[in-house]
N, CA, C and O atoms as CSV, one atom per row, in Angstrom:
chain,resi,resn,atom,element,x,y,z
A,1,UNK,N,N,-27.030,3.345,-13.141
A,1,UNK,CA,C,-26.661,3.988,-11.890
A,1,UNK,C,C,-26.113,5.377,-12.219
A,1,UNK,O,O,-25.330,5.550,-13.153
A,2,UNK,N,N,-26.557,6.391,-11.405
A,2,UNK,CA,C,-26.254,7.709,-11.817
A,2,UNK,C,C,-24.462,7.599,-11.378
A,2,UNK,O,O,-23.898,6.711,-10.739
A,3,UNK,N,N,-23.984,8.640,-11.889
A,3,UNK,CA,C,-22.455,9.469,-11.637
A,3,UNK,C,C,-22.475,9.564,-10.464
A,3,UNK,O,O,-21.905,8.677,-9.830
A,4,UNK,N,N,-23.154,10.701,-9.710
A,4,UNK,CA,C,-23.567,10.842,-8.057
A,4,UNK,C,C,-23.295,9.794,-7.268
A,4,UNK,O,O,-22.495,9.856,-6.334
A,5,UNK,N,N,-24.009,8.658,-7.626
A,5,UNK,CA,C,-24.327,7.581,-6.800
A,5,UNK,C,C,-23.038,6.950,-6.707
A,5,UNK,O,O,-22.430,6.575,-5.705
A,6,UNK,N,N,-22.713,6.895,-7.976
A,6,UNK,CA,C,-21.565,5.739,-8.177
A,6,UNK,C,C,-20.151,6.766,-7.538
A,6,UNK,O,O,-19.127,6.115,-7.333
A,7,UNK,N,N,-20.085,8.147,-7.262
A,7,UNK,CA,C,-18.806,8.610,-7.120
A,7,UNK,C,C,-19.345,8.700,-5.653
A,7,UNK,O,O,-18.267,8.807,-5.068
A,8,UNK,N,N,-20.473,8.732,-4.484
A,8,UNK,CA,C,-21.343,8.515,-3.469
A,8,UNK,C,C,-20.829,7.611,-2.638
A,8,UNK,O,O,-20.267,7.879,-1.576
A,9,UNK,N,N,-21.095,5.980,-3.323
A,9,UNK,CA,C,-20.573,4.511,-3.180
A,9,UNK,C,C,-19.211,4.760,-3.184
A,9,UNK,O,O,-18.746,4.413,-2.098
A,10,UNK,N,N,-18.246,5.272,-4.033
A,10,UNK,CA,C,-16.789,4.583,-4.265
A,10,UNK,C,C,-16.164,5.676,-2.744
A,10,UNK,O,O,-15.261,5.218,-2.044
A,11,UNK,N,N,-16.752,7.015,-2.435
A,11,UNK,CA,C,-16.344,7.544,-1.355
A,11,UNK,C,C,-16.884,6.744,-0.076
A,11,UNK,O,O,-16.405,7.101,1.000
A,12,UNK,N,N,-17.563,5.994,-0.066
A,12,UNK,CA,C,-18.268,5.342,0.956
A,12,UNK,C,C,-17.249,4.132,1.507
A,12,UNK,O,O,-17.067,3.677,2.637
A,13,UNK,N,N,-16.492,3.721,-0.191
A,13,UNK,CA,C,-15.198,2.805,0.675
A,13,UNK,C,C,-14.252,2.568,1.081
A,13,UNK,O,O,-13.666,1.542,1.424
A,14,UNK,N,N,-13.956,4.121,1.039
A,14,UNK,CA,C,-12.820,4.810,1.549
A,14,UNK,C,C,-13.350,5.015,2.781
A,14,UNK,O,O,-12.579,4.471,3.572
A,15,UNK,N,N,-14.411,5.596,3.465
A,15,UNK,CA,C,-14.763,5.476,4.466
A,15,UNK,C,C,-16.092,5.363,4.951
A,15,UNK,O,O,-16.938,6.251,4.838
A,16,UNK,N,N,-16.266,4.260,5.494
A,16,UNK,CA,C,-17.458,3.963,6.073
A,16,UNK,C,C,-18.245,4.026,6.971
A,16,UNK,O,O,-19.247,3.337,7.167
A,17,UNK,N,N,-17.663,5.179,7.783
A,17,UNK,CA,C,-18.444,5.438,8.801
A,17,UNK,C,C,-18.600,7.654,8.652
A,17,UNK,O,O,-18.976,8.532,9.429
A,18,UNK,N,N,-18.154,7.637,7.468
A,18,UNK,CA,C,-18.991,9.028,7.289
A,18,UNK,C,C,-20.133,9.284,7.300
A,18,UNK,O,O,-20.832,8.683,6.483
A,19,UNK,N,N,-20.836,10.354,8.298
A,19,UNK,CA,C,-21.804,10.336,8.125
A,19,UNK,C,C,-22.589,11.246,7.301
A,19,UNK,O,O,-23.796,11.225,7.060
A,20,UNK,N,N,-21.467,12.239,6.825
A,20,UNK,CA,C,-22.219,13.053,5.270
A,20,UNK,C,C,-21.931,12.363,4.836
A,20,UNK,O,O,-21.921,11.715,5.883
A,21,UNK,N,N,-21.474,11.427,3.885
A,21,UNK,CA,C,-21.517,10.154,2.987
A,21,UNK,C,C,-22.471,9.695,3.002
A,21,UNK,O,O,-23.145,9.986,2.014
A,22,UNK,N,N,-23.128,8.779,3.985
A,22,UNK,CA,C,-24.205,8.037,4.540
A,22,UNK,C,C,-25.506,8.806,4.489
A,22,UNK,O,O,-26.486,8.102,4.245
A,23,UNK,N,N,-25.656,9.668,4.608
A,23,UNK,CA,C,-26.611,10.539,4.703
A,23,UNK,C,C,-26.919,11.187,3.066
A,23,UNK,O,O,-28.091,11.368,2.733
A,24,UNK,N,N,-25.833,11.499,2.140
A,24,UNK,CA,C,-25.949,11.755,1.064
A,24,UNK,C,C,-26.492,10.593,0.479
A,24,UNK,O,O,-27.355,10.744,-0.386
A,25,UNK,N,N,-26.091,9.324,0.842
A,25,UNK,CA,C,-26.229,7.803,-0.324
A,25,UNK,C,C,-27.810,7.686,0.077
A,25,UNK,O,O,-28.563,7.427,-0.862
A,26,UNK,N,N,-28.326,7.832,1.227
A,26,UNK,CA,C,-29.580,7.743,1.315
A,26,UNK,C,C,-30.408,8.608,0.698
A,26,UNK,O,O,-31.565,8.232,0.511
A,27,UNK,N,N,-30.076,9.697,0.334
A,27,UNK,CA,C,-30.891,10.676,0.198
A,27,UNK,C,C,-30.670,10.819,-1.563
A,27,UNK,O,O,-31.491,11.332,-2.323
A,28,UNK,N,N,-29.619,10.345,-1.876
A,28,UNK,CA,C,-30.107,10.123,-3.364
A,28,UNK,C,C,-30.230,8.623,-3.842
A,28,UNK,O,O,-29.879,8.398,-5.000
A,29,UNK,N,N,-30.745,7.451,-2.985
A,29,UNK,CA,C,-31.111,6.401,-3.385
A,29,UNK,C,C,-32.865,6.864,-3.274
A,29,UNK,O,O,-33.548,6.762,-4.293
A,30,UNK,N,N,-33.449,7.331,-2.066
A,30,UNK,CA,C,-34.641,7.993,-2.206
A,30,UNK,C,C,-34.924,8.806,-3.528
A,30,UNK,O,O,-36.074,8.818,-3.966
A,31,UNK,N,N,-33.963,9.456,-4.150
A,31,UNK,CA,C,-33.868,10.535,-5.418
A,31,UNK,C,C,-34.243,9.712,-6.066
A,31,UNK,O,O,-35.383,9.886,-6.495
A,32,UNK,N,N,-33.530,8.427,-6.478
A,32,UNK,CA,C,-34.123,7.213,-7.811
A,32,UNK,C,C,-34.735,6.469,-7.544
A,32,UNK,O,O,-34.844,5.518,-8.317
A,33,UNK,N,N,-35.449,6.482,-6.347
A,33,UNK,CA,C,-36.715,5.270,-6.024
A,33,UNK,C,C,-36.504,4.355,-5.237
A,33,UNK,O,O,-37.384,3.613,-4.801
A,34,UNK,N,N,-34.737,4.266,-4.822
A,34,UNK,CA,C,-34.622,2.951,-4.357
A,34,UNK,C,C,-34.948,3.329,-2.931
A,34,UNK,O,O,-34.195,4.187,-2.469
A,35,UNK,N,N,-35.906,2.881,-2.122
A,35,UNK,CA,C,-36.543,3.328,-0.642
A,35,UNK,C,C,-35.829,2.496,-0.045
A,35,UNK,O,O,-35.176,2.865,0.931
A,36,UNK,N,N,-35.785,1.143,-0.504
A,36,UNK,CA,C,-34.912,0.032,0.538
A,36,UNK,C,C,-33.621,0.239,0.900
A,36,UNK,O,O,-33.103,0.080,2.006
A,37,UNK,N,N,-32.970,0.741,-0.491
A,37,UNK,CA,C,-31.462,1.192,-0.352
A,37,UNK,C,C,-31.253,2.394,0.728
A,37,UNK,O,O,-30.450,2.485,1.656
A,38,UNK,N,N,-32.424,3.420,0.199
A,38,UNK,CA,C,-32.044,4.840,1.673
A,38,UNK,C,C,-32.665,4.090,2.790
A,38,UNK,O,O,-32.596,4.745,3.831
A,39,UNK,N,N,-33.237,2.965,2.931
A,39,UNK,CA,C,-33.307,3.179,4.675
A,39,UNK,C,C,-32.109,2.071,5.082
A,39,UNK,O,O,-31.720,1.725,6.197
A,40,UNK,N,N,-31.685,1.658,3.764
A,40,UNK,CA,C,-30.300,1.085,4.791
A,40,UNK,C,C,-29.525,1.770,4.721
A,40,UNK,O,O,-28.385,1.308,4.773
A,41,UNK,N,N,-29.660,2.905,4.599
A,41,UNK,CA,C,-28.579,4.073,4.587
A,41,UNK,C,C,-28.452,4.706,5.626
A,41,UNK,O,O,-27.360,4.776,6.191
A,42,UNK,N,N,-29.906,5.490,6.240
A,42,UNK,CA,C,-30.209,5.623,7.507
A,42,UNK,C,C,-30.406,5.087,8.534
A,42,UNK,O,O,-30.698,5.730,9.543
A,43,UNK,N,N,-30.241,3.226,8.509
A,43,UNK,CA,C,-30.244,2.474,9.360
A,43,UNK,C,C,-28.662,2.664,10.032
A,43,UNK,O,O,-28.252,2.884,11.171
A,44,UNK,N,N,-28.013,2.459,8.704
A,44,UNK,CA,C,-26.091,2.308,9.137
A,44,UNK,C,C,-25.742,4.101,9.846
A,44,UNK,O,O,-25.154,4.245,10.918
A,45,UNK,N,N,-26.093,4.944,9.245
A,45,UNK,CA,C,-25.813,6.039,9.723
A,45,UNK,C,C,-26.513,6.176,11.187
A,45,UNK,O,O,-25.789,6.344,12.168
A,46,UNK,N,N,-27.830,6.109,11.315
A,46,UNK,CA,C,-27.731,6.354,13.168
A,46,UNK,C,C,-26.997,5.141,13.854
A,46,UNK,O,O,-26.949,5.229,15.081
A,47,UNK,N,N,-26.472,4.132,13.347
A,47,UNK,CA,C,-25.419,2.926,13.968
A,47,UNK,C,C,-24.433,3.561,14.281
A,47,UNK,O,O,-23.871,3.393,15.364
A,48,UNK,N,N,-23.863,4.797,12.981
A,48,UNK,CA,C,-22.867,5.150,13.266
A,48,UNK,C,C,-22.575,6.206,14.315
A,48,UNK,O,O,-21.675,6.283,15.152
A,49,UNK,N,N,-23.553,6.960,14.040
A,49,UNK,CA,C,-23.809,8.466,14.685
A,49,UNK,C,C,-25.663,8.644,15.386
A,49,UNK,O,O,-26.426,9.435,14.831
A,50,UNK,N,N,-26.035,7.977,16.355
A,50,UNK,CA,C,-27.583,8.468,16.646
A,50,UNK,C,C,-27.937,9.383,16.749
A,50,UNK,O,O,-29.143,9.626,16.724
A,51,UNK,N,N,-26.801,10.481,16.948
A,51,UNK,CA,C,-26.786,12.160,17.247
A,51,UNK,C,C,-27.370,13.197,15.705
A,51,UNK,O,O,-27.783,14.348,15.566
A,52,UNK,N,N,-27.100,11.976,14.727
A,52,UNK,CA,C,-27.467,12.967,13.626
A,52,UNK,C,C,-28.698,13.249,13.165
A,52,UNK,O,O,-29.221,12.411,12.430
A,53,UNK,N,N,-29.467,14.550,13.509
A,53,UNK,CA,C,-30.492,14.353,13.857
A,53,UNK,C,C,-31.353,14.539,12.702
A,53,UNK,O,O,-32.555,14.276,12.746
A,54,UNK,N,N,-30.732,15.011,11.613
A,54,UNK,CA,C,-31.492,15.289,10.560
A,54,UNK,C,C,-32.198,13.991,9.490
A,54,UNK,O,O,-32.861,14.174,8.468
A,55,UNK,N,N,-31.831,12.772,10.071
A,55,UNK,CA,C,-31.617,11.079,9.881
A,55,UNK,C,C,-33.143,10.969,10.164
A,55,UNK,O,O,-33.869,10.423,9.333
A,56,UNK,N,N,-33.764,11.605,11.607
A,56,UNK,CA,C,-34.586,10.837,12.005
A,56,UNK,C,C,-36.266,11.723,10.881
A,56,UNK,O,O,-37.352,11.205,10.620
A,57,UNK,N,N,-35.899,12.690,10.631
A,57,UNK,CA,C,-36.636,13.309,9.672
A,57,UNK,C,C,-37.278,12.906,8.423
A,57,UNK,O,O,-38.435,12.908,8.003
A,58,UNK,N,N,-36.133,12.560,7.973
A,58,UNK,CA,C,-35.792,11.586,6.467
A,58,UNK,C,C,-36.576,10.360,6.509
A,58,UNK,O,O,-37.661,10.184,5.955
A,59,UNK,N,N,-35.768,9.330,7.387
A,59,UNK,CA,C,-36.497,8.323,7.697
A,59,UNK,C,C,-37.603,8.398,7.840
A,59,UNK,O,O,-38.319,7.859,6.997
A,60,UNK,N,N,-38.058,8.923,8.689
A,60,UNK,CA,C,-39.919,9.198,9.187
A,60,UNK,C,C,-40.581,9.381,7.775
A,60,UNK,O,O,-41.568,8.768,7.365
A,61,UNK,N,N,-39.967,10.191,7.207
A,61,UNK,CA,C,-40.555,10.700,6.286
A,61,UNK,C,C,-40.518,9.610,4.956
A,61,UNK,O,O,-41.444,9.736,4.154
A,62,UNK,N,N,-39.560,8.616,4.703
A,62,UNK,CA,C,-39.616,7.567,4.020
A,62,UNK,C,C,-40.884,6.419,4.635
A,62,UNK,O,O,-41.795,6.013,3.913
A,63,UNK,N,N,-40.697,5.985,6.219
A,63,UNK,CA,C,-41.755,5.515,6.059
A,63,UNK,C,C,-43.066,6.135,6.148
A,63,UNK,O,O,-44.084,5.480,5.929
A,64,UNK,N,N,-43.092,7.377,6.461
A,64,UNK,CA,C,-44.453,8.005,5.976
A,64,UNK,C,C,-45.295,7.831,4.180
A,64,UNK,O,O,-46.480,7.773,3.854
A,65,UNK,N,N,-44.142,7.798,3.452
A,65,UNK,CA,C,-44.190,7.476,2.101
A,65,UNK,C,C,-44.856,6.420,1.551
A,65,UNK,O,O,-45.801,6.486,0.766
A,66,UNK,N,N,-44.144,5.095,2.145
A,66,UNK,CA,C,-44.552,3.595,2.625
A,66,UNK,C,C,-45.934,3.539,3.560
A,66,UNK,O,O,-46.073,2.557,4.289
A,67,UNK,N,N,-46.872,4.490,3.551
A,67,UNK,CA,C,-47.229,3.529,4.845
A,67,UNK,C,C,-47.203,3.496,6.202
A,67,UNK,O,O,-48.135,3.582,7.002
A,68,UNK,N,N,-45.481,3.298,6.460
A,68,UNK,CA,C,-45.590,3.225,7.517
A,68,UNK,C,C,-46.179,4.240,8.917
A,68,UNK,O,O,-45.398,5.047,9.421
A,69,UNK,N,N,-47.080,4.146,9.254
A,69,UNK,CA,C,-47.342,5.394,9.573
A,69,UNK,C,C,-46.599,5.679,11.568
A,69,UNK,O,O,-45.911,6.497,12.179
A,70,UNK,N,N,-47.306,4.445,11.813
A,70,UNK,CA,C,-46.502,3.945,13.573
A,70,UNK,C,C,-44.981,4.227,13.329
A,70,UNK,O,O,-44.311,4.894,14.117
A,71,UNK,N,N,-44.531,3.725,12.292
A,71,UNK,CA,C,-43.537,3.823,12.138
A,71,UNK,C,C,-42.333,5.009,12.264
A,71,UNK,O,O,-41.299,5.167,12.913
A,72,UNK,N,N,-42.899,5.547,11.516
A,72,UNK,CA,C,-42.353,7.263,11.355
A,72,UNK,C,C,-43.072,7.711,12.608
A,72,UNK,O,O,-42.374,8.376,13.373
A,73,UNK,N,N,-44.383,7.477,12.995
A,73,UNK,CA,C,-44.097,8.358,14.525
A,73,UNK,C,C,-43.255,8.024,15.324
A,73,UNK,O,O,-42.628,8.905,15.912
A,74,UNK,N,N,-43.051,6.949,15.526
A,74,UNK,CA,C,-41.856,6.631,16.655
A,74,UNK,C,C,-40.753,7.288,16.320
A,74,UNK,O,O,-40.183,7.899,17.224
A,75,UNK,N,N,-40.173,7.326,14.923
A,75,UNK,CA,C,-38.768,7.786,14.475
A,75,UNK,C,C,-38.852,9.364,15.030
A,75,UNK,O,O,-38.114,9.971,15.807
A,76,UNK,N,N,-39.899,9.723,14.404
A,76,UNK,CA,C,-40.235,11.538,15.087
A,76,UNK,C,C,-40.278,11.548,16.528
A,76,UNK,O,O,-40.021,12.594,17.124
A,77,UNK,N,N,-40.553,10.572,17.106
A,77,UNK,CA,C,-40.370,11.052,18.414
A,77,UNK,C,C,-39.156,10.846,18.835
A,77,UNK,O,O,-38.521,11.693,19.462
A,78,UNK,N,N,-38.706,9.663,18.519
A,78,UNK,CA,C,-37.152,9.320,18.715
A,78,UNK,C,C,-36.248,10.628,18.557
A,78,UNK,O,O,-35.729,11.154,19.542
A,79,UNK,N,N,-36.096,11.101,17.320
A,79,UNK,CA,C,-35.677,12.070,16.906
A,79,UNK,C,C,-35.757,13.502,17.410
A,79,UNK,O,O,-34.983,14.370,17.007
A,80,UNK,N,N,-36.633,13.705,18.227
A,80,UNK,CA,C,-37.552,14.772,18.834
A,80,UNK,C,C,-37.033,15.021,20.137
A,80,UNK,O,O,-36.943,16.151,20.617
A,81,UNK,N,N,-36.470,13.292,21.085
A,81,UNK,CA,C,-35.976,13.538,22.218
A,81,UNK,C,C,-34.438,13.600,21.841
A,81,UNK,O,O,-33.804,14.271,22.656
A,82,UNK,N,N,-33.552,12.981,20.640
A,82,UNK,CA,C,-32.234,13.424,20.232
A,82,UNK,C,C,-32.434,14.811,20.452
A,82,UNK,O,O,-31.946,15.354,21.442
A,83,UNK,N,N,-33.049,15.379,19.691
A,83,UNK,CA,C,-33.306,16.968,19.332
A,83,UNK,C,C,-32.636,17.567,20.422
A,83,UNK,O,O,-31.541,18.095,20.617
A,84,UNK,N,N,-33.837,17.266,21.181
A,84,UNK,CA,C,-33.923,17.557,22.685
A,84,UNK,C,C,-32.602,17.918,23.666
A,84,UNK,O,O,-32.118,18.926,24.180
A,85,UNK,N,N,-32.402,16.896,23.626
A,85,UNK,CA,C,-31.235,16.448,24.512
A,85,UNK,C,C,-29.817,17.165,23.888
A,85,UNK,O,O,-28.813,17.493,24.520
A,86,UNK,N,N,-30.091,17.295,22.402
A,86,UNK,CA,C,-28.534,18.069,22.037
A,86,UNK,C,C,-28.877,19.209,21.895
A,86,UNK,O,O,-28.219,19.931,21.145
A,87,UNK,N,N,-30.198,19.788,22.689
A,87,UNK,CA,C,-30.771,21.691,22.412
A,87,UNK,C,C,-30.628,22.020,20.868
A,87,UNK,O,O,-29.982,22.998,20.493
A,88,UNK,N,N,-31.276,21.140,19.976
A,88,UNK,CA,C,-31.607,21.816,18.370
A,88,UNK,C,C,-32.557,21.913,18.583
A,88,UNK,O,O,-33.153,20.849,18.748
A,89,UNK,N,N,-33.281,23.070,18.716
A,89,UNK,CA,C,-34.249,23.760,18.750
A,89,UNK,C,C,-35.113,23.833,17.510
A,89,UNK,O,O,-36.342,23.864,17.580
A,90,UNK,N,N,-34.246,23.867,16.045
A,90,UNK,CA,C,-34.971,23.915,15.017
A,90,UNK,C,C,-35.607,22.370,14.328
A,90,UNK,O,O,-36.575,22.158,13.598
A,91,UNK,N,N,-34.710,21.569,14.856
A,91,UNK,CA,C,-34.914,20.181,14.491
A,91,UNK,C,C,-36.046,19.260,15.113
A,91,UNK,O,O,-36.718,18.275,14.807
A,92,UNK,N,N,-35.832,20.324,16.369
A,92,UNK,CA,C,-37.368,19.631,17.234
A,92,UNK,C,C,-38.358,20.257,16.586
A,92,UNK,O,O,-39.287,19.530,16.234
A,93,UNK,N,N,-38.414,21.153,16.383
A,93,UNK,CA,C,-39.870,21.719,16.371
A,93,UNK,C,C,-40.320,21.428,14.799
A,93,UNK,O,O,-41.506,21.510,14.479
A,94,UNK,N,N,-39.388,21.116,13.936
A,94,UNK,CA,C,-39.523,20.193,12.704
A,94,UNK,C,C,-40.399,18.752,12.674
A,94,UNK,O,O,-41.345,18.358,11.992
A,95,UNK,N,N,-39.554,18.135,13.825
A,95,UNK,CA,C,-40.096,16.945,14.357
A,95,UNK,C,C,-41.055,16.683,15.132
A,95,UNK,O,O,-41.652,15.607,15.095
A,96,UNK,N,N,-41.356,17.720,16.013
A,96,UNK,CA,C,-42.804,17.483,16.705
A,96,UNK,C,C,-43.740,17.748,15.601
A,96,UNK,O,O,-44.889,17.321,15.708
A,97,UNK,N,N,-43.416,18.344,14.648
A,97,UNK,CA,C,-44.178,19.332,13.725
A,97,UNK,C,C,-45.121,18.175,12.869
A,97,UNK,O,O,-46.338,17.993,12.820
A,98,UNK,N,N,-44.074,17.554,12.284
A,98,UNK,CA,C,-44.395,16.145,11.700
A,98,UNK,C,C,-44.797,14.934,12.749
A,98,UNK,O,O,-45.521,14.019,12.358
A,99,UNK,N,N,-44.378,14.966,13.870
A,99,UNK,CA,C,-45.274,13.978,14.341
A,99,UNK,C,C,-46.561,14.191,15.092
A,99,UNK,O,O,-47.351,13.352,15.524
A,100,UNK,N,N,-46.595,15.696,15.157
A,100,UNK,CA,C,-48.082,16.115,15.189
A,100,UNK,C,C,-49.053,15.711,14.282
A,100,UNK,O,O,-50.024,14.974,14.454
A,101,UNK,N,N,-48.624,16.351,13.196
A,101,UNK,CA,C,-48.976,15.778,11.761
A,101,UNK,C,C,-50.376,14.446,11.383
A,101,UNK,O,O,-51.526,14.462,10.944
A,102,UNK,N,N,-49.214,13.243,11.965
A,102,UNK,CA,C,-49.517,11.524,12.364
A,102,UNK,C,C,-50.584,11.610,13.601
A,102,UNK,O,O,-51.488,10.805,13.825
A,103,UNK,N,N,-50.283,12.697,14.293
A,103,UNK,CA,C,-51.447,12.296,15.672
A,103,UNK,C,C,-50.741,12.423,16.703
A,103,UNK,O,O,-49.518,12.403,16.565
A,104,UNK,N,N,-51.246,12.566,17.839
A,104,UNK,CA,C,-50.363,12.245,19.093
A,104,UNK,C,C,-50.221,10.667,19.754
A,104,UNK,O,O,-50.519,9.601,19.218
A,105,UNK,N,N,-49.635,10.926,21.163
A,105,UNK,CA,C,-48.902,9.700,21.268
A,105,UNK,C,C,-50.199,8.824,21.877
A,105,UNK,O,O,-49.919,7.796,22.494
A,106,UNK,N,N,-51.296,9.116,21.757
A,106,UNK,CA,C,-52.465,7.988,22.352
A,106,UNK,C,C,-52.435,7.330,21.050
A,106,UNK,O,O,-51.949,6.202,20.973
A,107,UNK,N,N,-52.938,7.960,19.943
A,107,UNK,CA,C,-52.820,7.238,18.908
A,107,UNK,C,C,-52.308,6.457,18.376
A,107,UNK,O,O,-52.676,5.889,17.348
A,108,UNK,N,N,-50.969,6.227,19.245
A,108,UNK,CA,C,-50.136,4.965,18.926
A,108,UNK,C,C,-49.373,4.145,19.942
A,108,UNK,O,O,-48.220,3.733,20.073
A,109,UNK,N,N,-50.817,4.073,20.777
A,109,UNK,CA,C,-50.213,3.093,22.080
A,109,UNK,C,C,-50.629,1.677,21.492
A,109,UNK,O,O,-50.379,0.649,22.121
């Protein structure tokens, strides 16, 4: 287990509902491969915070990695109407960007 990770985790139990914490542990469990570990990273973090919109990016983009392809479009769109709704302008157009990408929304009725 890297230094990162392990000094990542021990801030994580001091507090557990950070969401730069949460967002860091995912994003360097993705760094060493572990995919299962970052999406329970990004699962607990939009639990904590759904507003964080840079979550729904990541994710998409993990299960884009996987496969999943339905998958990550929904998250992009999900993410797309967060965007939306909190006027990040740059985050949407990130996210439509990528779920253009996948196809539009006939493609995944």
């Amino acid at each position: 287990m890297s230094d990162r990770l392990n000094l990542l985790l021990s801030m994580l139990e001091e507090n557990q509902v950070d969401t730069f914490i949460l967002f860091a542990l995912a994003k360097e469990y993705e760094n060493i491969g572990d995919d299962e570990q970052a999406e329970s990273m990004y699962v607990k973090l939009k639990e904590v915070d759904a507003d964080y919109v840079g979550l729904y990016y990541h994710l998409g983009k993990l299960h884009e990695r996987q496969g999943r392809i339905p998958t990550a479009f929904a998250i992009y769109k999900e993410g797309g109407e967060v965007a939306k709704r909190l006027g990040d302008s740059h985050s949407l157009s990130e996210l439509m960007g990528a779920k253009l990408n996948l196809g539009d929304d006939e493609d995944f009725e």
